[in-house]
Backbone as CSV, one residue per row, in Angstrom:
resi,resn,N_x,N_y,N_z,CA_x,CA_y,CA_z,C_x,C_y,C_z
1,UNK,92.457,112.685,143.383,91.278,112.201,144.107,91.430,110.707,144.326
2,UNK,90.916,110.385,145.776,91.194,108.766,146.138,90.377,107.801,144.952
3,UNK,90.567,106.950,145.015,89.381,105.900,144.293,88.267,105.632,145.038
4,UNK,88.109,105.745,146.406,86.868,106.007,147.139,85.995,107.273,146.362
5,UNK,86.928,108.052,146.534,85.656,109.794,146.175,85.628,109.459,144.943
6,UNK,85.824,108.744,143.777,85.464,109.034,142.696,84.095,108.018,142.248
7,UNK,84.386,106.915,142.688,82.799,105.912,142.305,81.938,107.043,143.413
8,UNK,82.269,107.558,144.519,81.155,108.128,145.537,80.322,109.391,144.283
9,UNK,81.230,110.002,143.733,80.880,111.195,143.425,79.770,110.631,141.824
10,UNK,80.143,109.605,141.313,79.316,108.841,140.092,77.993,108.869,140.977
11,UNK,78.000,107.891,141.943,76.854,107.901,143.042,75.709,108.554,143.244
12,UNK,76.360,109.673,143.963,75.747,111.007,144.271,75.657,111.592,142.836
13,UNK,76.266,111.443,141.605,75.195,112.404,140.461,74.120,111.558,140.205
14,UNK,74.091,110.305,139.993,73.045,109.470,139.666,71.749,109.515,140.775
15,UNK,72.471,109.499,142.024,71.217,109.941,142.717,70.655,111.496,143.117
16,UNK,71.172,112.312,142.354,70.605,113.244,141.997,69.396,113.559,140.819
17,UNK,70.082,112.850,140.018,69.347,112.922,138.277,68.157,112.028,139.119
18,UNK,68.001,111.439,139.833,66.894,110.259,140.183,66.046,111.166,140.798
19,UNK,66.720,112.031,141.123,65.176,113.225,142.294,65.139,114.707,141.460
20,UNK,65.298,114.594,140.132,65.489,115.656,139.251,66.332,116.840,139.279
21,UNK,67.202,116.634,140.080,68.160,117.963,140.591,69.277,117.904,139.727
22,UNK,68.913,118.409,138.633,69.572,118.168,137.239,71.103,119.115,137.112
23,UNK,70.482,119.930,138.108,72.300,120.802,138.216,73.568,120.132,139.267
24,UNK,72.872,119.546,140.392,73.663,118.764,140.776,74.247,117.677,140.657
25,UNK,73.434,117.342,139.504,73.563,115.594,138.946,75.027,116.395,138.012
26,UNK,74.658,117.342,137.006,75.616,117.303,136.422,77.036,118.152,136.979
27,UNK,76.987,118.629,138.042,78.042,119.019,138.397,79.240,117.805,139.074
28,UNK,78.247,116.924,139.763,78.870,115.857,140.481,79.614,114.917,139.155
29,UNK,78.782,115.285,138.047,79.085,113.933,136.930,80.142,114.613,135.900
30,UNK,80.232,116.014,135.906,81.393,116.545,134.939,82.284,116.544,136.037
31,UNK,82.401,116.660,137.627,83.618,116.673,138.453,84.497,114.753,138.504
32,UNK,83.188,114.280,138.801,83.868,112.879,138.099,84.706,112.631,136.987
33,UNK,83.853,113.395,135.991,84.323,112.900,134.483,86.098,113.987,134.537
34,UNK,86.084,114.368,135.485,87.404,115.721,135.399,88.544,114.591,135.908
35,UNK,87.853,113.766,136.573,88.529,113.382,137.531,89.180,112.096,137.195
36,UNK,88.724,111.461,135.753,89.399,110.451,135.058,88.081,109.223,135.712
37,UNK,87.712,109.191,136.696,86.881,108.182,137.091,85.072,107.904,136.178
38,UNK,84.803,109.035,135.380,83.480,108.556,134.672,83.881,107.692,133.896
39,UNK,82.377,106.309,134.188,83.013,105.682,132.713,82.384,105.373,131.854
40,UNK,82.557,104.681,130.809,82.237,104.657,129.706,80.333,104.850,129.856
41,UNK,80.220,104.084,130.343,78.623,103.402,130.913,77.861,104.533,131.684
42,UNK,79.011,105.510,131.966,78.150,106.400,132.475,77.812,108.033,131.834
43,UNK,78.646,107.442,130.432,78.542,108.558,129.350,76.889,109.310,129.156
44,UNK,75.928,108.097,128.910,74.501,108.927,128.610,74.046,109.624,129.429
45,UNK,74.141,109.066,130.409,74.033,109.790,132.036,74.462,111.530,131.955
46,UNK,75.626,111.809,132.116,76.109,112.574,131.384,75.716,113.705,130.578
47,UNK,75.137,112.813,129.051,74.540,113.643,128.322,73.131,113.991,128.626
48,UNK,72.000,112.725,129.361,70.750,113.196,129.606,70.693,114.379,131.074
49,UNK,71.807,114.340,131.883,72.050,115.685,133.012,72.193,116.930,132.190
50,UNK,73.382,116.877,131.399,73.422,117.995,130.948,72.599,118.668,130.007
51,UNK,72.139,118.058,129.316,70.576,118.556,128.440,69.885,119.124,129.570
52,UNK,69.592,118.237,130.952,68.379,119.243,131.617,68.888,120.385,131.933
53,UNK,69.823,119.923,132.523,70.935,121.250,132.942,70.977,122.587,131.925
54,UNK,71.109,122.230,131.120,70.908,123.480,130.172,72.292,123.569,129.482
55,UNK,72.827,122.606,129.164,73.857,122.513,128.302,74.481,121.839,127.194
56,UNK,74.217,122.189,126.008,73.909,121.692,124.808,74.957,120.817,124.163
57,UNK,76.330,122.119,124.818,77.153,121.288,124.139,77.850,120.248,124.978
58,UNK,77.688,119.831,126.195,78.141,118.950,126.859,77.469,117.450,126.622
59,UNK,75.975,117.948,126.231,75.491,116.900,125.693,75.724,116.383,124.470
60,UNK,75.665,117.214,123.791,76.550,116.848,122.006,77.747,115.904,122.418
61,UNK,78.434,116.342,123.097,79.590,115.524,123.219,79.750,114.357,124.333
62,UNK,78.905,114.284,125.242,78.687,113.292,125.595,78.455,111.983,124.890
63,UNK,77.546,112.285,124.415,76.858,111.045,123.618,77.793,110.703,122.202
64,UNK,78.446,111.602,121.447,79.783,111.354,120.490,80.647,110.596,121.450
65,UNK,80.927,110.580,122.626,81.953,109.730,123.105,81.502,108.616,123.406
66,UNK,79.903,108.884,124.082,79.595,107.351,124.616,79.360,106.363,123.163
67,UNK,79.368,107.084,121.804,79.031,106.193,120.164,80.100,106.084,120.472
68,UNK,81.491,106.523,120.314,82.721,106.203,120.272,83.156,104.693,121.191
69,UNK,82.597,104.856,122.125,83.634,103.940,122.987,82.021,102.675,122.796
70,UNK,80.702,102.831,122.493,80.400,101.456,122.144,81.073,100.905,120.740
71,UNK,81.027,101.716,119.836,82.190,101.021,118.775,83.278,100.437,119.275
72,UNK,83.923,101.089,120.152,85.634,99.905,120.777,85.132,99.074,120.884
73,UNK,83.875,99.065,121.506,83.782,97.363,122.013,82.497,96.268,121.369
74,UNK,82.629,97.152,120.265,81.726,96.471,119.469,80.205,96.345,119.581
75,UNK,79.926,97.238,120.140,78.548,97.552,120.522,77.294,98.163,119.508
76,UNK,76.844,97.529,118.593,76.383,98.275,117.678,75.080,99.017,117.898
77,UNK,74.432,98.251,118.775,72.855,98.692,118.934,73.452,100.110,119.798
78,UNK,73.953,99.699,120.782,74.345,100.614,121.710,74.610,102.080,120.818
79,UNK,75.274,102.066,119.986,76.309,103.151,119.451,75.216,103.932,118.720
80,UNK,74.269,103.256,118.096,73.510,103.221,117.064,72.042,104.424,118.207
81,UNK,72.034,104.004,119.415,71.162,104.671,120.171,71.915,106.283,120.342
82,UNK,73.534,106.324,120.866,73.793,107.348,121.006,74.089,108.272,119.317
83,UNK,74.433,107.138,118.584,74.066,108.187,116.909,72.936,108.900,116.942
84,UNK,71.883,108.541,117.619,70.394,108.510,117.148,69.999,109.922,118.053
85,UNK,70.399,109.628,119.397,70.649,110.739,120.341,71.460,112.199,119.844
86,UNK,72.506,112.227,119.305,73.239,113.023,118.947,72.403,114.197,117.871
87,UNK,71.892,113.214,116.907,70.724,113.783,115.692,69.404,114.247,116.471
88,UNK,68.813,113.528,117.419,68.090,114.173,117.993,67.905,115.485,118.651
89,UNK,69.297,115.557,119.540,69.696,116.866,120.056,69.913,118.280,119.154
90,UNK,70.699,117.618,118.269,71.392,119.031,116.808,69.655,119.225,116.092
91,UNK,68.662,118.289,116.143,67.125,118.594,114.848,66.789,119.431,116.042
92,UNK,66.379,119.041,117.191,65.349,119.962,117.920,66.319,120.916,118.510
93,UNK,67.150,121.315,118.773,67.521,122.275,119.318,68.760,123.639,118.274
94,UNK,68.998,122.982,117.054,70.201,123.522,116.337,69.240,123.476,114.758
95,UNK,68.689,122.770,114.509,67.858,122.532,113.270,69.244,122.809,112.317
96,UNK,70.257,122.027,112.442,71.493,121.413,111.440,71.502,120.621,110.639
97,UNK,70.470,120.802,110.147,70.358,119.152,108.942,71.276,118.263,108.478
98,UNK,72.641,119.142,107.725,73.133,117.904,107.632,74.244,117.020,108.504
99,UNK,74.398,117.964,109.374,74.993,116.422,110.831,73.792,115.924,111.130
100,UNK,72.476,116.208,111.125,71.519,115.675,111.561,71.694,114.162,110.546
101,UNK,71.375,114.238,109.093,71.400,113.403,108.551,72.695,112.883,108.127
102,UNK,73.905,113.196,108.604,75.232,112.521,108.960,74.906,111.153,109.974
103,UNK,74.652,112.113,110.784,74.281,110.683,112.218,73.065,109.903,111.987
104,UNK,72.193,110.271,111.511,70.941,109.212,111.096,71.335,108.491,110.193
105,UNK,72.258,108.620,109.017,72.823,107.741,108.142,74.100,106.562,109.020
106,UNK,74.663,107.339,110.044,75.387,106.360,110.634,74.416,105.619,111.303
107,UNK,73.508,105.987,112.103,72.628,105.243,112.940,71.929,103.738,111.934
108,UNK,71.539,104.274,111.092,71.306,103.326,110.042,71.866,102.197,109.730
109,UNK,73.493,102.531,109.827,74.014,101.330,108.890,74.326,100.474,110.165
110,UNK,74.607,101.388,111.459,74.701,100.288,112.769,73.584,99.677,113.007
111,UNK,72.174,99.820,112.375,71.361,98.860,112.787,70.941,97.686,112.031
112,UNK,71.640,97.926,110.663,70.808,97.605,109.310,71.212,95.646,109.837
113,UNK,70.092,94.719,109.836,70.504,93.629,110.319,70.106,93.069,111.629
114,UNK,70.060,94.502,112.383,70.211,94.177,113.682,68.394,93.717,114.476
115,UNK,68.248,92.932,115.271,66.896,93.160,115.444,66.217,94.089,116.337
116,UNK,64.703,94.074,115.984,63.962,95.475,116.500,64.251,96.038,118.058
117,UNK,64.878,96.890,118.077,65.730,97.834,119.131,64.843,98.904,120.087
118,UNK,64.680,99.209,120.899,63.994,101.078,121.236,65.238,101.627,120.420
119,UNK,66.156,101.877,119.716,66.505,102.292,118.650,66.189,102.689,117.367
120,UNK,65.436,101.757,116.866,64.755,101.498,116.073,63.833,102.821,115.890
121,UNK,62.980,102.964,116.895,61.746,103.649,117.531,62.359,105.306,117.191
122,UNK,63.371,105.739,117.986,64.156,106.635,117.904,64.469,107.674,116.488
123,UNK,64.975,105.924,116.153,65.869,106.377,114.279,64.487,107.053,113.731
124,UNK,63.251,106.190,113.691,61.769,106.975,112.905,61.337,107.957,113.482
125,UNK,61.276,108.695,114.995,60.978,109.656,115.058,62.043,111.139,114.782
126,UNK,63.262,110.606,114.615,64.280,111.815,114.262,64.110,111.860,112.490
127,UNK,63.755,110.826,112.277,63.637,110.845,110.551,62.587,111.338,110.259
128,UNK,61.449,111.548,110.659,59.924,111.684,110.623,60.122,113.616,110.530
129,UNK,61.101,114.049,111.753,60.991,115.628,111.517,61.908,115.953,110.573
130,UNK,62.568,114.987,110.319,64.223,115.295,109.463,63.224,115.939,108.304
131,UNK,62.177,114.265,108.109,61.664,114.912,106.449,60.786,115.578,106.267
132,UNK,59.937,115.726,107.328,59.144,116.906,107.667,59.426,118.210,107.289
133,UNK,60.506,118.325,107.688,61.145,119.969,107.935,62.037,120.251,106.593
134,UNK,62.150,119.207,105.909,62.208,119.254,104.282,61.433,119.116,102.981
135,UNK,60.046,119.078,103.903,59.052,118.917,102.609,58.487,117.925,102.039
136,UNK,59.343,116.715,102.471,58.864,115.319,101.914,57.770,114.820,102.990
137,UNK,56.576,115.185,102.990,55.583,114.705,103.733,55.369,113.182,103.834
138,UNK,54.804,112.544,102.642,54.725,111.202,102.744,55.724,110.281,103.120
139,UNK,57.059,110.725,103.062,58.402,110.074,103.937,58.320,110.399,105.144
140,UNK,57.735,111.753,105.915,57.820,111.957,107.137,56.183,111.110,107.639
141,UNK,55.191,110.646,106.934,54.496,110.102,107.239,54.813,108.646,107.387
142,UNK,55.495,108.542,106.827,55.574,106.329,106.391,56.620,106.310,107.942
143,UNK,57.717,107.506,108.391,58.568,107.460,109.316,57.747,107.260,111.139
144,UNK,56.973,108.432,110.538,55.958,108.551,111.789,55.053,107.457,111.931
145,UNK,55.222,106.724,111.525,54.050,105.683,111.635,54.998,104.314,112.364
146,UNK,56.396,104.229,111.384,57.135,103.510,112.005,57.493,103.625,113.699
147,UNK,57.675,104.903,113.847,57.936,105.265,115.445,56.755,104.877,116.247
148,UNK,55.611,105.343,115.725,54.433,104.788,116.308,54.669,103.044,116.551
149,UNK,54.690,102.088,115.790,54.349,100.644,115.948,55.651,100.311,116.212
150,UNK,56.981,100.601,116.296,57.785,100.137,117.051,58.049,100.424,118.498
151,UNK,58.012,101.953,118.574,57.668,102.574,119.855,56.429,101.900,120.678
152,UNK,55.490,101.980,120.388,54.258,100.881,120.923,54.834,99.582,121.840
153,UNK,56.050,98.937,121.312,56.431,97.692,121.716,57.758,98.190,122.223
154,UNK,58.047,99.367,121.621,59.653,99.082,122.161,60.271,100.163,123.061
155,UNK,59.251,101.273,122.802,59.757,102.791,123.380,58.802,103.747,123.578
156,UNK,57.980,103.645,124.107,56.378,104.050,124.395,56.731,105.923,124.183
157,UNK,57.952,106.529,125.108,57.976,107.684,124.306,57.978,107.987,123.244
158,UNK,58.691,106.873,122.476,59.453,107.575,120.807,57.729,107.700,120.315
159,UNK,57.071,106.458,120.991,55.648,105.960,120.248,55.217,107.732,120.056
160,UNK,54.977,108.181,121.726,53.955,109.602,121.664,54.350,110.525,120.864
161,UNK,55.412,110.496,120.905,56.520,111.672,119.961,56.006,111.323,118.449
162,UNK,55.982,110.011,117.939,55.487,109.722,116.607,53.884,110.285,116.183
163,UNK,53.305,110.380,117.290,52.183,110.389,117.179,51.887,111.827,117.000
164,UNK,53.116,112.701,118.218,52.699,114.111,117.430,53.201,114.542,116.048
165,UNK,54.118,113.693,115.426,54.440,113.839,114.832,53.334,113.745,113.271
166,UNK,52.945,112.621,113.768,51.390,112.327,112.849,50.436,113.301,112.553
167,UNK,50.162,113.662,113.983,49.128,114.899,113.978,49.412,115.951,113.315
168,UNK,50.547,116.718,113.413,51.019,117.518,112.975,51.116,117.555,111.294
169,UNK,51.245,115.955,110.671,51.479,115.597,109.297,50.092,116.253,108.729
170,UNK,49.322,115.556,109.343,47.342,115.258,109.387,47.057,116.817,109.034
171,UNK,47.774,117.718,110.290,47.186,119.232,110.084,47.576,119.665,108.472
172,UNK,49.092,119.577,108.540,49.785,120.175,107.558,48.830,119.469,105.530
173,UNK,48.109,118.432,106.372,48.192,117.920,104.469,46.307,118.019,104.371
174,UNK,46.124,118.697,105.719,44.507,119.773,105.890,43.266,118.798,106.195
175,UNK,43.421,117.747,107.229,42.984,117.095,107.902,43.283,117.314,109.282
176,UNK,42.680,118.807,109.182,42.673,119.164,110.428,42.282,118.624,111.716
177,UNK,40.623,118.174,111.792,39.684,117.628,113.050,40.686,116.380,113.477
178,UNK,41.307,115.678,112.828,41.876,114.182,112.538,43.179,114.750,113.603
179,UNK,44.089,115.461,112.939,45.272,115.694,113.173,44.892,116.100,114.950
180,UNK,44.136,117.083,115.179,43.493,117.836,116.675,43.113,116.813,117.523
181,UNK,42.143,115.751,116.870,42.519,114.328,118.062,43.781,113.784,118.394
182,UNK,44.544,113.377,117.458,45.651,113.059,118.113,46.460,113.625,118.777
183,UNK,46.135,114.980,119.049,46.916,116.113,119.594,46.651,115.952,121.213
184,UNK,45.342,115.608,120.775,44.949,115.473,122.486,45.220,114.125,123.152
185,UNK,45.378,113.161,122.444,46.158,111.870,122.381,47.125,112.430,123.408
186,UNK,48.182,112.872,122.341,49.362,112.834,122.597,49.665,114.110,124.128
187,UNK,48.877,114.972,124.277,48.296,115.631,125.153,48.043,115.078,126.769
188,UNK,46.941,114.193,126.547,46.852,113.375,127.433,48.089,112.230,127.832
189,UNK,48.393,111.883,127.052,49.987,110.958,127.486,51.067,112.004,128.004
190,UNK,51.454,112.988,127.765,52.102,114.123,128.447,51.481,114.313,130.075
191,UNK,50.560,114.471,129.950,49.696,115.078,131.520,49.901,113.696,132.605
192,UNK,49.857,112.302,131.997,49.960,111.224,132.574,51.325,110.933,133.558
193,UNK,52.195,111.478,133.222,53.359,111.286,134.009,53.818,110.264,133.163
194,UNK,53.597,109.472,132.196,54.105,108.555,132.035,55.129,108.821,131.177
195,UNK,55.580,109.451,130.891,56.796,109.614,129.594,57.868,110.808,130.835
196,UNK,59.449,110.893,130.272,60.538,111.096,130.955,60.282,112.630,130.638
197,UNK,60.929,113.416,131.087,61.119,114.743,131.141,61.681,115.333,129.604
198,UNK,62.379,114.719,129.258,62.723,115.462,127.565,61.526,115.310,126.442
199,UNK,61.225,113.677,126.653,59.794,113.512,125.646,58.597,114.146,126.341
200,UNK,58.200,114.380,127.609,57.028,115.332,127.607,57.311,116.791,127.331
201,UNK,58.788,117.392,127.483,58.525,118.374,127.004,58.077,118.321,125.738
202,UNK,58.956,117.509,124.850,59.057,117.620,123.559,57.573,117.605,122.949
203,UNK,57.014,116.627,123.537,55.202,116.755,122.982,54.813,118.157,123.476
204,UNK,54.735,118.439,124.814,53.795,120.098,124.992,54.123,121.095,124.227
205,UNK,55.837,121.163,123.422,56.146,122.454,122.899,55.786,121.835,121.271
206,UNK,55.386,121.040,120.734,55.011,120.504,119.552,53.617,120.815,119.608
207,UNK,52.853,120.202,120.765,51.302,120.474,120.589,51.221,122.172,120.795
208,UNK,51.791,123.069,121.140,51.215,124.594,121.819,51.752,125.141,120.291
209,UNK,53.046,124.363,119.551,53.369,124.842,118.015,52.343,124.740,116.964
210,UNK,51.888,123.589,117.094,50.958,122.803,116.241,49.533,123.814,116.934
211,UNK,48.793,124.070,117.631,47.626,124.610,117.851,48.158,126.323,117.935
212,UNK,48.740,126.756,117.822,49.374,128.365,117.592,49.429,128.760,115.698
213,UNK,49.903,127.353,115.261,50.029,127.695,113.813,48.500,127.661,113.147
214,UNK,47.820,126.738,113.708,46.036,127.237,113.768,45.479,128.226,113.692
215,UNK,46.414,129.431,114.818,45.275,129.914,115.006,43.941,129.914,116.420
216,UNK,44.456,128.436,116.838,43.286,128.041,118.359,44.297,128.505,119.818
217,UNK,43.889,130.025,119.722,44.997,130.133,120.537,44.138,130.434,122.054
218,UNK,43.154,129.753,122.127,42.468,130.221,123.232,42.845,128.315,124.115
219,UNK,43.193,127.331,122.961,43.479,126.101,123.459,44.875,125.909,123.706
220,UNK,45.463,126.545,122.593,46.776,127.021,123.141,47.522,126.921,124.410
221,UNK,46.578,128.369,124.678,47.128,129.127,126.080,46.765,128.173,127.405
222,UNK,45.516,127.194,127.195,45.653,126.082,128.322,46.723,125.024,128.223
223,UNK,47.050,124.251,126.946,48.145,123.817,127.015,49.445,124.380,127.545
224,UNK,49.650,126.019,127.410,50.726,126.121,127.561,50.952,126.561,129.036
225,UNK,49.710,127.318,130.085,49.583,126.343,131.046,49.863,125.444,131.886
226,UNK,49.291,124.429,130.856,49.473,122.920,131.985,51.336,122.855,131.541
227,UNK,51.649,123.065,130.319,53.342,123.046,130.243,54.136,123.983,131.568
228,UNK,53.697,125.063,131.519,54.199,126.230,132.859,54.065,125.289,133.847
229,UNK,52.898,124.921,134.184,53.078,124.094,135.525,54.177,123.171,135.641
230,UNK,53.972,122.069,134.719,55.145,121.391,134.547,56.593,122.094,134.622
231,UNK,56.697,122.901,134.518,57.957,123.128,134.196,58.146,123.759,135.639
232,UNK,57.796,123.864,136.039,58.278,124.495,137.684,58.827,123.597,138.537
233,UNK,58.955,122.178,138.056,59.147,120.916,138.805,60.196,120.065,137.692
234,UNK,60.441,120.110,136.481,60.553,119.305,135.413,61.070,119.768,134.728
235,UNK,60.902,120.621,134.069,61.249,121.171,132.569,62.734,121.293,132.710
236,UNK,63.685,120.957,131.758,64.881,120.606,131.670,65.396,121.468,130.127
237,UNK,66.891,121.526,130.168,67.566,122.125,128.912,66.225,123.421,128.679
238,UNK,66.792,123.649,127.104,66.284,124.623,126.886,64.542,124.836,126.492
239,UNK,64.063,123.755,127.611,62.702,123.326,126.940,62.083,124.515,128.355
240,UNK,62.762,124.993,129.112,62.767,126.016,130.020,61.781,127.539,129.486
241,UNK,62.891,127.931,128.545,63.089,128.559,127.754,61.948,128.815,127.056
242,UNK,61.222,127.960,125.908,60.586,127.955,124.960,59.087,127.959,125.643
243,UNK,59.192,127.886,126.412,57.550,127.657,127.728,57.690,129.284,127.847
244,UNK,58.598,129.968,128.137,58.118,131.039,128.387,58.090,131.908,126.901
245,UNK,58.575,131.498,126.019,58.427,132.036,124.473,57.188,131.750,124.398
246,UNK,56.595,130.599,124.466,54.799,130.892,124.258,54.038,131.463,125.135
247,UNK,54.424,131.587,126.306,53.947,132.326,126.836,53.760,133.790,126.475
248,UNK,54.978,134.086,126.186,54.869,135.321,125.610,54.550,135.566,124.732
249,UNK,54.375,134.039,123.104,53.445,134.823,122.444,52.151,135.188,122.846
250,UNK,51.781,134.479,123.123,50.427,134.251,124.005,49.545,135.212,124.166
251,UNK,50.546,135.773,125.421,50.730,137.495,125.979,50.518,138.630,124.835
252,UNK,51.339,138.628,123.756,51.277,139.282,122.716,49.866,139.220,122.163
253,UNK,49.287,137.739,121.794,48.272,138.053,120.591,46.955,138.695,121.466
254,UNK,47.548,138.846,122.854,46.382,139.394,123.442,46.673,140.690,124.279
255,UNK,47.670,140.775,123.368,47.450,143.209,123.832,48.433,143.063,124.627
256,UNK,49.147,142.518,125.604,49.855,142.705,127.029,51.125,142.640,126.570
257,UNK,51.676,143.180,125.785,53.043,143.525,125.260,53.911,143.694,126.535
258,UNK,53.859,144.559,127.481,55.070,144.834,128.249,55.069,143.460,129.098
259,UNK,53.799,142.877,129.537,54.055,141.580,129.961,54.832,140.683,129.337
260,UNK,54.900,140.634,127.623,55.384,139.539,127.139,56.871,140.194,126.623
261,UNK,56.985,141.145,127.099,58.415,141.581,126.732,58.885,140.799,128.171
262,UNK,58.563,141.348,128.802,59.228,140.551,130.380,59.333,139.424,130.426
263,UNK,58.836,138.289,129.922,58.785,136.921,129.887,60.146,136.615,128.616
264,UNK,60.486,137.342,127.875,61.198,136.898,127.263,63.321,137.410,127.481
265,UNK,62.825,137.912,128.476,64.432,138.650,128.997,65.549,137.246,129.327
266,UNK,65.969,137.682,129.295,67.567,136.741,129.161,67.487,135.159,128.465
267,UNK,66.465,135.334,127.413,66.257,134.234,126.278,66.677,134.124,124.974
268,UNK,68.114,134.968,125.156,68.199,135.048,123.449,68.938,133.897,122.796
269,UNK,69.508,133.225,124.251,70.309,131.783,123.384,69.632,130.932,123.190
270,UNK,68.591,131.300,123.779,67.155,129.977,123.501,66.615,129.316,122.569
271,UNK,66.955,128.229,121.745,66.854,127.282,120.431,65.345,127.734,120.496
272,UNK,64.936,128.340,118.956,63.288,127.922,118.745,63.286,126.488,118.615
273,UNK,61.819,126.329,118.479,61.205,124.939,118.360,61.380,124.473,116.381
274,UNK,61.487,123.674,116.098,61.337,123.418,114.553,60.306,123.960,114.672
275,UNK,60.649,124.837,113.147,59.435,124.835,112.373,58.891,124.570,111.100
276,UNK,57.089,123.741,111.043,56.965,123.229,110.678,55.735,123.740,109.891
């Protein structure tokens, strides 16, 4: 391939991923990357296409190369974001704990020193479910709080993500009414447009988890809903997937079985959501 078609074809995936056409972004950006011309810089790229795209492990390894090659060049914050990324991907979608806490321990020591990052923001909300989903509540609380007030200043998603993360703490330690406001918090910042396509999924399939394990499944089923809608325009990777798993529980707790058998057909590679 000339050296013309290969920056063209970087081009055209980036301005794809820009109008959400997440399969063409990543086809244009793995034919690049075939092609010796992706580069380094355009590694996350890469990994955030192929996540929507629906491909897990292209993203896993995306982001291991793009940590790799900010280490060549000495990039610590940098490396320290795609560590952080990597753990993010394997907790919510693989629930692997310990590469999870492999890479959060690397993420760590690339920051330890460094000043306050949207990294930073990141590292506390992947740590917040890490310890969550191990039992240590008051560590997943002191974490979630961190994501909250750094996120606030530094990463307004990681912030909302912390926040469901809070709520969810709130339910679990039976401060329920408490935990259900922030749900709608974090609810309302989803519906806003203002957060990227991976963190609003990530809040709607947390809040429809979090109000299902309740029990409020009549609030539920509007959240999950306004998520369906979304996702007809948006919904990316396997966050596709899990919209129609509540749906179908949904379906289920209310008699319509053959409906919710149908909603769940060709979903069996489909990562559940943590559970919490």
């Amino acid at each position: 391939m000339s050296d013309g078609a290969g920056p063209g074809l970087v081009e055209r995936g980036h301005a794809a991923a820009a109008r959400g056409d997440w399969q063409d972004a990543f086809d244009l950006l793995m034919e690049a990357d075939a092609a010796g011309v992706l580069s380094a810089a355009d590694l996350p790229a890469l990994g955030e296409v192929a996540y929507a795209a629906g491909h897990l492990d292209v993203t896993i390894e995306a982001w291991e190369r793009a940590h790799a090659a900010c280490l060549r060049v000495d990039d610590q914050i940098s490396a320290a974001e795609a560590a952080v990324r990597v753990a993010m991907h394997l907790l919510f979608d693989t629930t692997l704990m310990a590469p999870v806490r492999g890479w959060l321990a690397r993420a760590e020591g690339l920051l330890e020193g460094c000043d306050e990052a949207p990294a930073h923001a990141w590292l506390a909300v992947v740590r917040a479910y890490e310890r969550m989903l191990t039992g240590d509540l008051t560590g997943a609380r002191q974490w979630a709080r961190q994501a909250i007030d750094v996120g606030s200043a530094r990463a307004p998603a990681a912030s909302a993500i912390g926040r469901v993360a809070e709520a969810r703490l709130l339910i679990l330690g039976g401060d329920v009414q408490r935990g259900l406001a922030l749900l709608d918090e974090a609810g309302a910042a989803a519906l806003s447009g203002d957060l990227d396509p991976l963190s609003t999924g990530i809040v709607y399939c947390e809040l429809v988890c979090a109000l299902q394990g309740l029990a409020h499944y009549d609030v539920a089923e509007e959240w999950t809903e306004a998520m369906e809608r979304w996702c007809e325009t948006n919904a990316i990777g396997s966050l596709h997937g899990r919209c129609r798993v509540h749906r179908a529980e949904i379906l289920r707790l209310r008699g319509a079985c053959s409906e919710a058998e149908g909603r769940t057909h060709g979903l069996r590679g489909t990562p559940s959501p943590p559970a919490t």
